[in-house]
N, C-alpha and C positions, 0 to 999 in steps of 0.2 A: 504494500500500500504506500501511495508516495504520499511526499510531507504535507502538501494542499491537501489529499483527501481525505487526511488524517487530521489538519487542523480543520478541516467541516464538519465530519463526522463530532468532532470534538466540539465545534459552537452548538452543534443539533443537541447535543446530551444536552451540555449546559443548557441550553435555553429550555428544554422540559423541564429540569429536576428546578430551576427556579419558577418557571411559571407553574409547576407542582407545588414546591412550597408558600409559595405567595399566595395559593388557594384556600391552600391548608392553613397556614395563619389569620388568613383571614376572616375564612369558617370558625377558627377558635378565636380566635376576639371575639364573634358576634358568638359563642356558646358562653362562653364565660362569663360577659357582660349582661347576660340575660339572667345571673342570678340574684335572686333579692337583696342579698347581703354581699357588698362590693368587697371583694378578694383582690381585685386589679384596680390600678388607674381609670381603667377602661369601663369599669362596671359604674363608676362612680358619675359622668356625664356621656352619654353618645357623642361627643366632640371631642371627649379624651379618646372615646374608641377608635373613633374617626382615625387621629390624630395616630393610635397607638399601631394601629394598620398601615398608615398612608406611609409612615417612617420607615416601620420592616421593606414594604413593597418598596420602597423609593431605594434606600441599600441595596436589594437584590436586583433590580433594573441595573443601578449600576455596577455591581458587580456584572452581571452578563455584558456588557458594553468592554468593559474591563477584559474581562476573559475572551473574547476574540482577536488580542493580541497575543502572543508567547511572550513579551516584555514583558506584560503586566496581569499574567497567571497568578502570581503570588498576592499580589494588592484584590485580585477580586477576590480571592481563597478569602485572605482573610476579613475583604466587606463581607462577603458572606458571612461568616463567623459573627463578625459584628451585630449582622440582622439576627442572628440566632439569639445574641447575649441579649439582644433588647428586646425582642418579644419573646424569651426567658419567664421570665416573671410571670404574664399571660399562661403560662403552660406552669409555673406553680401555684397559682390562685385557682388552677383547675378544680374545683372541688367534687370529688367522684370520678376526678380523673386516674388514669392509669399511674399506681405509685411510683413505679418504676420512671417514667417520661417528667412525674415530678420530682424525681430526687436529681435524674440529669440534669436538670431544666433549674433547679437550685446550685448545680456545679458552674453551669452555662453564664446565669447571668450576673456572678459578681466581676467577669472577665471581661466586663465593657472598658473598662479604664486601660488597660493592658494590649486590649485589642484595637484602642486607637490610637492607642501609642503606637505600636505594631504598624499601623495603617501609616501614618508620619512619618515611620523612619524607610518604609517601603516610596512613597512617593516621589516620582521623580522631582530633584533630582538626587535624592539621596540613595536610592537603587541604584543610576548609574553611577555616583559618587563612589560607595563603597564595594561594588560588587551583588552580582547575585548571590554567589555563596554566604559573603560575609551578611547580607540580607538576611539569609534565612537563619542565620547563626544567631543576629540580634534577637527575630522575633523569637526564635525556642529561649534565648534569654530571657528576653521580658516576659513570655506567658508562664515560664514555666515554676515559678513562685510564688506566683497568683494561682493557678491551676494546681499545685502541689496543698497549697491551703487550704482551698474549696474545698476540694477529695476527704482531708483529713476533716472540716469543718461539718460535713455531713455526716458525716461516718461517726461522729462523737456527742451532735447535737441533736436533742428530740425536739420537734418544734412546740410541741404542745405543752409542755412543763417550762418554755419563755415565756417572757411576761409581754414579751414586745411582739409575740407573733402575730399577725393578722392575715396574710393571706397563704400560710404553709403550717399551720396550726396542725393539718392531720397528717402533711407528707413527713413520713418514718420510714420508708419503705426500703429505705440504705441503711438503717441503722445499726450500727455493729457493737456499739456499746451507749450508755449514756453517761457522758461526764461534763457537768454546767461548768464547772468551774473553769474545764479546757475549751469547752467551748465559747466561755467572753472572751477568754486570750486570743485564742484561734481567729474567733469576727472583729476584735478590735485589731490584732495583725492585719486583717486581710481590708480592712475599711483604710486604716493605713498604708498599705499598699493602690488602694483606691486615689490615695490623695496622691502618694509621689505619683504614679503614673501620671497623672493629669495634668501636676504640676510639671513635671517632666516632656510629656506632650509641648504643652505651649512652651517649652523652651526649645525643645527641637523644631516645632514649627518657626520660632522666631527667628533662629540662625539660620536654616533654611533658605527663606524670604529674603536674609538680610545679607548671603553670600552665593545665592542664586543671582544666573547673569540674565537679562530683563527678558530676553525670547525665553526662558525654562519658568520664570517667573509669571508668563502671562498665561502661559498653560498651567502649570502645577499651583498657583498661585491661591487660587480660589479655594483648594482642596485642602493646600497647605495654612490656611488662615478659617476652612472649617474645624481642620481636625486638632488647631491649638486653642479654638473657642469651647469647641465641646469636651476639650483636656480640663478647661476652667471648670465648665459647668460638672464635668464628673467628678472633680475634686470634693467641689463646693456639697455637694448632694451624700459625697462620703463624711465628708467633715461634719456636716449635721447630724448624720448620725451615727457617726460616732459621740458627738458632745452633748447635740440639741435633744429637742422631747422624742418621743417614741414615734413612730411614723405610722401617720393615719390620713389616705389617700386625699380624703376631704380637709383637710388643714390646710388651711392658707401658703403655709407655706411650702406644705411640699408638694402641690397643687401647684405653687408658682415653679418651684423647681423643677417636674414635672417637664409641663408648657416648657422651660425653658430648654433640656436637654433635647425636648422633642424637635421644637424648631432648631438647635443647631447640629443636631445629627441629621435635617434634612438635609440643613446648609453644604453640611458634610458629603450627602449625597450627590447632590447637584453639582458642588467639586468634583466629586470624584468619576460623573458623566459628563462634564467638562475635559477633565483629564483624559478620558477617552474618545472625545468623541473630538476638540479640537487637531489634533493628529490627522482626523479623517477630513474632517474640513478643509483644513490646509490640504492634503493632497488633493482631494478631491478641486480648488482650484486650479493649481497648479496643471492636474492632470485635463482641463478645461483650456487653460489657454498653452498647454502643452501639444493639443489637439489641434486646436485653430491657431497655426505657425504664424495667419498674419496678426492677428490679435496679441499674439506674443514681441511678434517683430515691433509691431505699435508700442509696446507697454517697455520697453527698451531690450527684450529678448529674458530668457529666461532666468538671466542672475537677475536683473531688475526682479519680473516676480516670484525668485522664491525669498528677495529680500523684501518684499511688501506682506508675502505670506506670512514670512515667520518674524516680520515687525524688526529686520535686524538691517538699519541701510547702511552700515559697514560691510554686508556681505559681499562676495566680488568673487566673480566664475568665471575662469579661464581654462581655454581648451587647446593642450597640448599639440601642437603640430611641427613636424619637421625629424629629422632626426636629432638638431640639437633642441629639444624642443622649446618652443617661443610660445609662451601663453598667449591666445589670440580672446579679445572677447567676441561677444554676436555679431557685431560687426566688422570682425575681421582685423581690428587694431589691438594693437599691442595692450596688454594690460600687466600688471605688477600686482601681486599678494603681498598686503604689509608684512614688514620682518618681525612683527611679535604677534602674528594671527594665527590660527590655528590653521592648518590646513588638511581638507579629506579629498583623498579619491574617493572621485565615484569609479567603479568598475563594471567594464560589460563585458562581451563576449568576446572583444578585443583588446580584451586590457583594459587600462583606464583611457574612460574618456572625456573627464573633466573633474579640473582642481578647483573646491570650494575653499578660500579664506576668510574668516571670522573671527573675533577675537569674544564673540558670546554666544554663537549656536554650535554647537555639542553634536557632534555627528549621533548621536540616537535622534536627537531633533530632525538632521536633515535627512535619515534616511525612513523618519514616519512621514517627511513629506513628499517623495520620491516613490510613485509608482512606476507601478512600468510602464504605461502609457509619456511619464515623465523622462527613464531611462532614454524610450526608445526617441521623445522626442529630441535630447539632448545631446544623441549620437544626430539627428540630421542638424540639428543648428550647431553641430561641429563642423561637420561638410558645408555647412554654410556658410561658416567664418573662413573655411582654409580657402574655399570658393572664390568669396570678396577679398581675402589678404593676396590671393595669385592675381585677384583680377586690378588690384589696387596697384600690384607690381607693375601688372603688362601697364596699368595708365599712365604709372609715374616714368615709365621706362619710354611708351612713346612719346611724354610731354619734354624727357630728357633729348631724344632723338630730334623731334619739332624743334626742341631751342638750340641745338646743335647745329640742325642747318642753318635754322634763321640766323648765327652767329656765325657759321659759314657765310653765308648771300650777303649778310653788313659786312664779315672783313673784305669778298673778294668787290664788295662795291666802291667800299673805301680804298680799297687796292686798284681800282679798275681809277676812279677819284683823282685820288694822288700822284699816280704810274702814270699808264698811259694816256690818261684822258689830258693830262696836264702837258706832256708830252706833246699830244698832236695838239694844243693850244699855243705851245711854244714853237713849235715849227708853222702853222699857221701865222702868226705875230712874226716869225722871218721871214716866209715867205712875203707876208703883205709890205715888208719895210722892203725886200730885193723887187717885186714888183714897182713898188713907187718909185727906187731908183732907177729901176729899167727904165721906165716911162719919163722919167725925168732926162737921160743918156739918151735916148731913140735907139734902144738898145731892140737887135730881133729878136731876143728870147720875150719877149712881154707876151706874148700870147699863152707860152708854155705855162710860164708864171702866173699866169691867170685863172689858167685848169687846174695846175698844180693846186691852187689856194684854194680854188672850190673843193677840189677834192679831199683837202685836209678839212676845210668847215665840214661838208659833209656824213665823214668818218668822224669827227668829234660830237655831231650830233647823233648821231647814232651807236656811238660808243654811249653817250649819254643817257638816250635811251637804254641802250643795255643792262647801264649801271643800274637805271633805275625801274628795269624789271625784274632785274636779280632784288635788291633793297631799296629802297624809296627810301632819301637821306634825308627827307621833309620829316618821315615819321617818326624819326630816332629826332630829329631838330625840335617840329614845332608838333607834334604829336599828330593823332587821329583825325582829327576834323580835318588841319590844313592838310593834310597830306590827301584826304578824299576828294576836299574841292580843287587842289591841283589835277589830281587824276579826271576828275570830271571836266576841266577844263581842255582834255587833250583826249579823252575816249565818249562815247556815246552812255552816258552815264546823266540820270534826271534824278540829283541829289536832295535830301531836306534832312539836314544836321540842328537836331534838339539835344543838344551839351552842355551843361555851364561852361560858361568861358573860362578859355585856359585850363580846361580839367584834363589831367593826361592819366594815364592807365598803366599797368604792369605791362613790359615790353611784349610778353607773350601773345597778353591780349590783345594789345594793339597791331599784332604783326599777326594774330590771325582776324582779326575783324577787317582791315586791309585783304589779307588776303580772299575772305569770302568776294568781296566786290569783285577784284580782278578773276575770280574763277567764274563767275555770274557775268560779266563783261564778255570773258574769251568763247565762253559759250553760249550765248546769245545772238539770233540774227540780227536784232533789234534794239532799239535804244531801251537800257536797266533804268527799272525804277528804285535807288534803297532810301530809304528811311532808317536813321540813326539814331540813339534815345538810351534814355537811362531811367532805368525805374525799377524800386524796391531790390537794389545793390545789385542790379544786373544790365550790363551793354546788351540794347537788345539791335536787331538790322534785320530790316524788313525788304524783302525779295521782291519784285514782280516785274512782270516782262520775262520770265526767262521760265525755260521746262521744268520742272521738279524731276522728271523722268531720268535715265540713263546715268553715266557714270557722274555729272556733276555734281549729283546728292548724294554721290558714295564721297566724291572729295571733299564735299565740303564738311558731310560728317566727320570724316577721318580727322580733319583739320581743326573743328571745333571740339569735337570728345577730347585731343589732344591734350584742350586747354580747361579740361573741364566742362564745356557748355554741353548744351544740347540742340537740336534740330527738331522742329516742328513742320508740318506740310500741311495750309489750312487753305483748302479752295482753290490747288493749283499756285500759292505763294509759300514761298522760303521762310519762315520766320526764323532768326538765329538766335540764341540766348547764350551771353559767356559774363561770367563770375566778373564782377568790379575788383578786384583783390589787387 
């Protein structure tokens, strides 16, 4: 039988044998309470019955809650118990009940105080703190001198020759001798045992609380602040009588005490299905927007919500990639674990596939919030990030390539500038001084000299040109705009530049927003219409006159992704958008 269909089988039992006894208890309140002379709390008003019922059931709910974890087997073990020690009583005020189930049932219920002590040093985070073994060591510690007392308390006490009995007057049914004497010793040991535990209770819930880190505190919290209130009250309830008047269900006072245990052993309870059921919560989100990737992607990817789930926005999840590996987050960017944070693999079928760092969630935290639906979503938003970190390279790598050439095409235009262009300016400038002297001599070269000169003007303006196909020297001088309206004054180009004045841009951008125009000009039969603009921190240039179709929307993509932007095609028009940066 595998280990799932062994922890099913195993919720199945539990949940009978409690909703079994939740019936049974509750059949006996209502028999017991129907006797004329109140033996129980219970018999005394229908609201204490109420009340004495609603407590039990409330315990055993959560213990089952409890018990559908392997973690927390031992904390519903012993709520259970706890429901037994408190409607105890109920099953000794049995009158014409089975002797036997009342001498148990008088062992049962002086082990409230012990058993929620028991329950406090079990809850997380003090199970995980100490161990499960050392766990179970404590509670055989604590019950087990309380439970050693009981035993002998029964066995030596006859109810009916105390003076203080009232609702166990006829249970003898263990009796193995009768000695009063050992048995005041014996009840005032064990009522004192009553009080440390409870006092002890609320002391272990308050260091708890006060050295719990605030995600174990927001789960175990409520449980751990029932089970040091109900520490008080069961002191308090032992301490009376051991000092105060005899206990008589109708007295004000132990009527008020009563009421009181009852309500903060519910309190108790409702921690303690808090305690189990926030676990489920939380994955159960997790495992929702672990589901819907874009709803995760939205909420900043899944370290974002398992740190909103578990209330801890220190948390930070990085997913190993590489052989050396480089923590990437959802996004694909680099992330860093603090150097005094905790940190847990998670592991899957491949190893691990993602380091959680913390310096307050407790990997038993993160892995009750970690289903498998979370597992599996957490291996694709792995593939996700390595995805975007490869595809982040290729962009950075062709934005390197991009500003390579363009720093290519500026030097070889400044070179073209400098060198030759300057060059055939200055042979020009001779030629036109040896023409004028020709002409002035009546010299017969003058005619040569004449073609010579044009021909150097010529090759200078078109060197010029050249220069300023390869790089436009306006665009690196007086930026973007002038460098557009010079172009527009010498290509078929129908400009409207909306710019603050004077605003110049990152060279990249401006050497591709240039560039979009002349690739929209060379492929156009017809006179470009662009539109230049800036709005909400992006250069946008608006296309028309020219095809969308064919390879010019593959260049001019290639050219703008380079720089970051993107391309739009609305109605047959180019729209361009590239980052202000």
């Amino acid at each position: 039988m595998s280990d799932s269909h062994s922890l099913a089988v195993g919720k199945a039992l539990a949940a009978i044998v409690v909703l079994a006894f939740a019936v049974g208890a509750t059949t006996l309140v209502g028999e017991v309470t129907s006797s004329p002379f109140p033996t129980t709390y219970g018999g005394v008003s229908t609201s204490f019955a109420v009340l004495e019922a609603v407590v039990g059931i409330a315990l055993l709910v959560a213990a089952l809650l409890l018990a559908s974890e392997r973690s927390t087997v031992l904390l519903a073990s012993l709520t259970v118990a706890a429901s037994v020690a408190w409607l105890a009583p109920v099953a000794v005020g049995w009158d014409g009940g089975p002797g036997v189930v009342r001498g148990i049932a008088q062992v049962a219920a002086p082990l409230l105080p012990p058993l929620v002590l028991a329950i406090a040093i079990c809850i997380a985070p003090a199970a995980a703190a100490v161990g499960r073994a050392a766990a179970v060591v404590a509670v055989v510690l604590v019950l087990a001198p309380a439970t050693s007392v009981a035993v002998a308390l029964v066995l030596v006490r006859d109810p009916i020759r105390a003076r203080d009995c009232w609702s166990d007057c006829t249970a003898n049914a263990l009796l193995a001798w009768d000695d009063p004497a050992l048995a005041d010793q014996l009840l005032s040991l064990l009522l004192a045992l009553g009080i440390a535990s409870g006092a002890l209770t609320a002391l272990v819930a308050l260091v708890r609380l006060a050295r719990a880190v605030p995600v174990m505190r927001r789960t175990a919290g409520p449980a751990l602040v029932g089970a040091g209130t109900t520490g008080l009250a069961l002191a308090a309830y032992a301490a009376v009588l051991l000092r105060g008047p005899h206990e008589v269900p109708g007295r004000h006072l132990y009527a008020t005490l009563f009421v009181l245990r009852a309500l903060l052993l519910l309190a108790l309870a409702v921690g303690l299905g808090w305690l189990a059921l926030r676990p489920r919560l939380v994955r159960g989100l997790v495992t929702r927007l672990a589901v819907d990737l874009e709803r995760s992607a939205a909420a900043g990817g899944l370290g974002r919500v398992l740190a909103g789930a578990l209330g801890d926005p220190l948390l930070r999840l990085g997913y190993p990639v590489g052989t050396d590996p480089e923590l990437l987050d959802s996004d694909g960017q680099p992330v860093v674990l603090e150097p005094g944070s905790r940190v847990t693999p998670i592991v899957g079928d491949a190893g691990v596939v993602a380091l959680v760092g913390s310096e307050v969630t407790t990997p038993e935290a993160l892995g009750d919030a970690l289903g498998p639906a979370a597992h599996l979503a957490l291996g694709n938003e792995r593939l996700r990030a390595e995805t975007l970190a490869r595809l982040a390279d290729v962009t950075e790598s062709r934005a390197r390539i991009v500003e390579t050439a363009d720093a290519a095409r500026r030097r070889m235009e400044r070179d073209l500038h400098d060198g030759a262009q300057q060059r055939i300016l200055a042979l020009s400038y001779d030629l036109r001084i040896a023409l004028e002297l020709a002409e002035a001599g009546g010299n017969g070269q003058v005619d040569a000299l004449r073609k010579a000169l044009e021909r150097a003007v010529t090759a200078a303006t078109e060197l010029r040109d050249v220069a300023h196909g390869i790089f436009p020297a306006e665009l690196t001088a007086s930026g973007l705009a002038s460098a557009l309206e010079s172009l527009a004054d010498v290509r078929p180009l129908r400009l409207d530049v909306d710019l603050p004045n004077g605003r110049r841009y990152a060279p990249e951008i401006e050497a591709a927003a240039y560039a979009v125009v002349v690739e929209a000009i060379e492929a156009a039969q017809d006179e470009v219409g662009a539109v230049v603009y800036e709005r909400d921190g992006m250069l946008g240039i608006r296309l028309s006159g020219v095809s969308a179709a064919g390879d010019l929307l593959v260049r001019i993509e290639d050219r703008v992704g380079a720089s970051g932007g993107h391309v739009d095609v609305v109605n047959g028009r180019i729209d361009v958008l590239l980052p202000c940066r």
